[in-house]
N, CA, C and O atoms as a DFTB+ gen file, in Angstrom:
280 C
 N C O
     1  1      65.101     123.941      67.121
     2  2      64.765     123.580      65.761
     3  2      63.273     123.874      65.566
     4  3      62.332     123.385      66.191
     5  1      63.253     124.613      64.749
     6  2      61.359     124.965      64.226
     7  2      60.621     123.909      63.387
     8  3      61.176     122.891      62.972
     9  1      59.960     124.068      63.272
    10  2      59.065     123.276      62.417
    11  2      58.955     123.416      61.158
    12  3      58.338     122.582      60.495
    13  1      59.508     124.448      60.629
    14  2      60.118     124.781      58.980
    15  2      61.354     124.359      58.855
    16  3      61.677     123.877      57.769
    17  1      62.512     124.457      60.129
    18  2      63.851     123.254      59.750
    19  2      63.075     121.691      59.742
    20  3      63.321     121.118      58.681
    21  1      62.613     121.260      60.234
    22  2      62.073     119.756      59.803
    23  2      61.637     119.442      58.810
    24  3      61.727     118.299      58.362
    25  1      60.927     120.629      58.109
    26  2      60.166     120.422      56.725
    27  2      61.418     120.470      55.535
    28  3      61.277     119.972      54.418
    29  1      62.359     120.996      55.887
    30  2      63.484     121.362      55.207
    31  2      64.319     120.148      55.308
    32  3      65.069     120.017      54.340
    33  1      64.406     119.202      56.224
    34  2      65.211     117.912      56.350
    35  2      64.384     116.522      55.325
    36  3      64.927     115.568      54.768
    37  1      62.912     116.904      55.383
    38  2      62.047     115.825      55.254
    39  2      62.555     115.966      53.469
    40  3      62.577     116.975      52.765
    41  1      63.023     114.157      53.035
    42  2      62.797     114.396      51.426
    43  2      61.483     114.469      50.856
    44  3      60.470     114.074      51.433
    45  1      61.532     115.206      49.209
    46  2      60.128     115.402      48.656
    47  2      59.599     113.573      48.315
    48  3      60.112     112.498      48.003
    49  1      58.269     114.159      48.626
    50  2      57.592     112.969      48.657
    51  2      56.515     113.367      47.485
    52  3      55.798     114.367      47.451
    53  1      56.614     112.221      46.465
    54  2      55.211     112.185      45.556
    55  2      54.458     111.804      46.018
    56  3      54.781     111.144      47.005
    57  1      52.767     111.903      45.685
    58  2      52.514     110.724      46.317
    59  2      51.594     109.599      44.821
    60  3      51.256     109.956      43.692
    61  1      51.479     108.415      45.420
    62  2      51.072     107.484      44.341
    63  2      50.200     107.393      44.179
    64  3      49.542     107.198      45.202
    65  1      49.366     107.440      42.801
    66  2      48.204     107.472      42.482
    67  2      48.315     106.194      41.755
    68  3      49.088     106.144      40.798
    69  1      47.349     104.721      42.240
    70  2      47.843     103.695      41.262
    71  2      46.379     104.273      40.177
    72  3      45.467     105.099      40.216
    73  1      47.010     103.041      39.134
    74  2      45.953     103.623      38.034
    75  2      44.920     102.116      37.925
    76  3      45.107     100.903      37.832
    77  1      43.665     103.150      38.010
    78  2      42.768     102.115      38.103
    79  2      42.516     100.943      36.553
    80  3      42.714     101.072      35.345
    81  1      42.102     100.076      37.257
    82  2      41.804      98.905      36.098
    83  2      40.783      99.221      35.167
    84  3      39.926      99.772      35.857
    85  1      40.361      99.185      33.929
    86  2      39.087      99.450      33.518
    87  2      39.036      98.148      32.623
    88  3      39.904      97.401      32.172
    89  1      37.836      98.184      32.564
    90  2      37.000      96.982      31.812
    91  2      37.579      96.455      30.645
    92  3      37.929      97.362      29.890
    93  1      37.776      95.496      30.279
    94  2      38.635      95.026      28.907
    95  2      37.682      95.302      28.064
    96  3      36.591      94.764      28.249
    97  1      37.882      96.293      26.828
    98  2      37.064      96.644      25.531
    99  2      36.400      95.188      25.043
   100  3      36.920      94.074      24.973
   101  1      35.054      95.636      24.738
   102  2      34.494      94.332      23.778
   103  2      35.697      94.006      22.426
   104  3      36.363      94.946      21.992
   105  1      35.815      92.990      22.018
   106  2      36.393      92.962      20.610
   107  2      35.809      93.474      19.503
   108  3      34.728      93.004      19.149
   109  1      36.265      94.263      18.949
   110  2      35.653      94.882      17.625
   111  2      35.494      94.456      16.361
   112  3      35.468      95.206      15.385
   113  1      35.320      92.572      16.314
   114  2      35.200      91.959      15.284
   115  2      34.957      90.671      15.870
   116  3      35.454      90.404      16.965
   117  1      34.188      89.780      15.202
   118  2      33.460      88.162      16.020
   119  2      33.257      87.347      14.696
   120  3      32.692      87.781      13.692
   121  1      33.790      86.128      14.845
   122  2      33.750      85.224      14.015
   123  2      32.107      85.234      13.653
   124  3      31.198      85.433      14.459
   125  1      31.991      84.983      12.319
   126  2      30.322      85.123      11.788
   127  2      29.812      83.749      12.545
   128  3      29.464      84.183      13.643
   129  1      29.648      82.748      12.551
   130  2      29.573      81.701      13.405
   131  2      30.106      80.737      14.141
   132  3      31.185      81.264      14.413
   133  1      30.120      79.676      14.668
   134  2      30.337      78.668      15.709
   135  2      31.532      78.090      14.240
   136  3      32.759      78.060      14.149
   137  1      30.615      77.776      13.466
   138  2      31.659      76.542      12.690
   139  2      32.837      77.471      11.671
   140  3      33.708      76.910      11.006
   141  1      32.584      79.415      11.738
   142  2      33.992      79.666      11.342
   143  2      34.943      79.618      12.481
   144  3      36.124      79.613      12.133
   145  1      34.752      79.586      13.545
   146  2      35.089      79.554      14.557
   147  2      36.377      78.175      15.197
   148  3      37.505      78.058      15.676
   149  1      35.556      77.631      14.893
   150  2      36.174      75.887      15.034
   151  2      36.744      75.814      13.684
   152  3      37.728      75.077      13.720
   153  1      36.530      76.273      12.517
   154  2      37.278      76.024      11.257
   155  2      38.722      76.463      11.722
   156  3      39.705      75.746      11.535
   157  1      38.779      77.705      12.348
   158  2      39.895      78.429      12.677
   159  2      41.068      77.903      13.784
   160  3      42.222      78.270      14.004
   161  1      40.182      76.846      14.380
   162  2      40.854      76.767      15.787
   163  2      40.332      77.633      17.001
   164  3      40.822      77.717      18.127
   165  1      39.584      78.049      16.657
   166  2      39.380      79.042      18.171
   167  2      38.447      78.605      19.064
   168  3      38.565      78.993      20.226
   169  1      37.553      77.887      18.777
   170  2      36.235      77.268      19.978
   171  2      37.055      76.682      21.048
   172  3      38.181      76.192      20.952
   173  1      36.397      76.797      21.956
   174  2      35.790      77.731      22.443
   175  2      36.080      79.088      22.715
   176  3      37.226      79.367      23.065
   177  1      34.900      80.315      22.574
   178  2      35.613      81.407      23.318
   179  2      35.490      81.817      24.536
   180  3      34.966      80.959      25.247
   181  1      35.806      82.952      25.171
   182  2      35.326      83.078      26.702
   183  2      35.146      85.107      26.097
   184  3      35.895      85.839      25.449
   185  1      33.964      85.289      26.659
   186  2      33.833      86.458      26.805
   187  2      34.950      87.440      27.119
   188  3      35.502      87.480      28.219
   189  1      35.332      88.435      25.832
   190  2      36.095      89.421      26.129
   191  2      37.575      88.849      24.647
   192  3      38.170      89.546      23.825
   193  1      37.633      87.636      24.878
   194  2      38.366      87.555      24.004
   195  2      38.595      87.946      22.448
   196  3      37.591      88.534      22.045
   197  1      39.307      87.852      21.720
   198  2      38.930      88.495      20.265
   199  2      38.529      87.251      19.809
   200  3      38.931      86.120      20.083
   201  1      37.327      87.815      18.776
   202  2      36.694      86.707      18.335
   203  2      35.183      86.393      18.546
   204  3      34.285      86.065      17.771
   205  1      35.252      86.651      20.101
   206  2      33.412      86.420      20.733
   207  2      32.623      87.070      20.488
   208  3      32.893      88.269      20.554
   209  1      31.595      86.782      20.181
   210  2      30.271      87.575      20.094
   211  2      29.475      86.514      20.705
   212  3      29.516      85.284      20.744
   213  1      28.569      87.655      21.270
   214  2      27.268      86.908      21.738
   215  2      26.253      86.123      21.070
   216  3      25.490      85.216      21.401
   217  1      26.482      86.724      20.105
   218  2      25.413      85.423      19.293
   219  2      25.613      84.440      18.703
   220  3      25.007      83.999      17.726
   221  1      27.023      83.761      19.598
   222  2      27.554      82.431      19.846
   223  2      27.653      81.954      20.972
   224  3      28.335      81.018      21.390
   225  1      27.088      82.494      21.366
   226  2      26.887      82.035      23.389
   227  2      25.291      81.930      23.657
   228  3      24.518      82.835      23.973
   229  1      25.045      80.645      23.451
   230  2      23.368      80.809      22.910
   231  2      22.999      80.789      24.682
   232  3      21.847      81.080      25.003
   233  1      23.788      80.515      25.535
   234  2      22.668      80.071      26.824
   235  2      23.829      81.373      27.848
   236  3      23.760      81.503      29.070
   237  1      24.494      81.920      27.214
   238  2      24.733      83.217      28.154
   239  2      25.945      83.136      29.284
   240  3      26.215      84.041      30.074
   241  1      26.537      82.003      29.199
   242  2      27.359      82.005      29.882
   243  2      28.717      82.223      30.064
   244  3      29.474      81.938      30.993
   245  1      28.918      82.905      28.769
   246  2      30.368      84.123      28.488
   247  2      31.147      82.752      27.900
   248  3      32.335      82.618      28.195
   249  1      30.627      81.950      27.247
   250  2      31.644      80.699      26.720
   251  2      30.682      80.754      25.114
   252  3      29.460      80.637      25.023
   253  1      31.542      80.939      24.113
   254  2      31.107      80.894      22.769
   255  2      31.380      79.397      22.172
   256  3      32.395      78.703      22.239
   257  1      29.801      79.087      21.414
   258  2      31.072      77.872      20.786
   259  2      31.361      76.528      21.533
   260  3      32.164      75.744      21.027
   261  1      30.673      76.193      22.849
   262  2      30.847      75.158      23.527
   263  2      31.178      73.818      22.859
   264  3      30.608      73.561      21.799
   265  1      31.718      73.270      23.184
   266  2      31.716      71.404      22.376
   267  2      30.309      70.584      22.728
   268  3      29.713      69.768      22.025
   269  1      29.953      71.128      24.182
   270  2      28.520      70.060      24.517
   271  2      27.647      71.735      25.058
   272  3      28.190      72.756      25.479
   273  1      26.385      71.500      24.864
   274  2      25.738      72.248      25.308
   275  2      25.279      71.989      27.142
   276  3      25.175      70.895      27.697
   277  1      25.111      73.088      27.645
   278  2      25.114      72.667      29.448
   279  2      23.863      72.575      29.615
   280  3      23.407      72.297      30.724
């Protein structure tokens, strides 16, 4: 048996490319402030969610909108 009958027995093999993770898009729209925010139901936010913007996260810690300040 040669080494081209073995290649001929072996099934085709794909091979797997997983697909990498990428960064969750910023949201493309942010409540104008803290108190439309809580009007809505949404306080707190967490960075990434729809809704957050940073210039409701006054001390930076990816939480919009806190109930107590840390």
């Amino acid at each position: 048996m040669t080494a081209d009958d073995l290649d001929e027995q072996q099934p085709d093999v794909v091979a797997f490319t997983p697909k990498r993770q990428t960064a969750q898009p910023a949201a493309s729209w942010s409540y104008r402030n803290c108190r439309e925010a809580r009007a809505a139901g949404a306080a707190p936010m967490y960075r990434g969610q729809p809704g957050y913007g940073a210039h409701m996260d006054g001390d930076n810690d990816g939480i919009a909108c806190e109930p107590y300040p840390r």
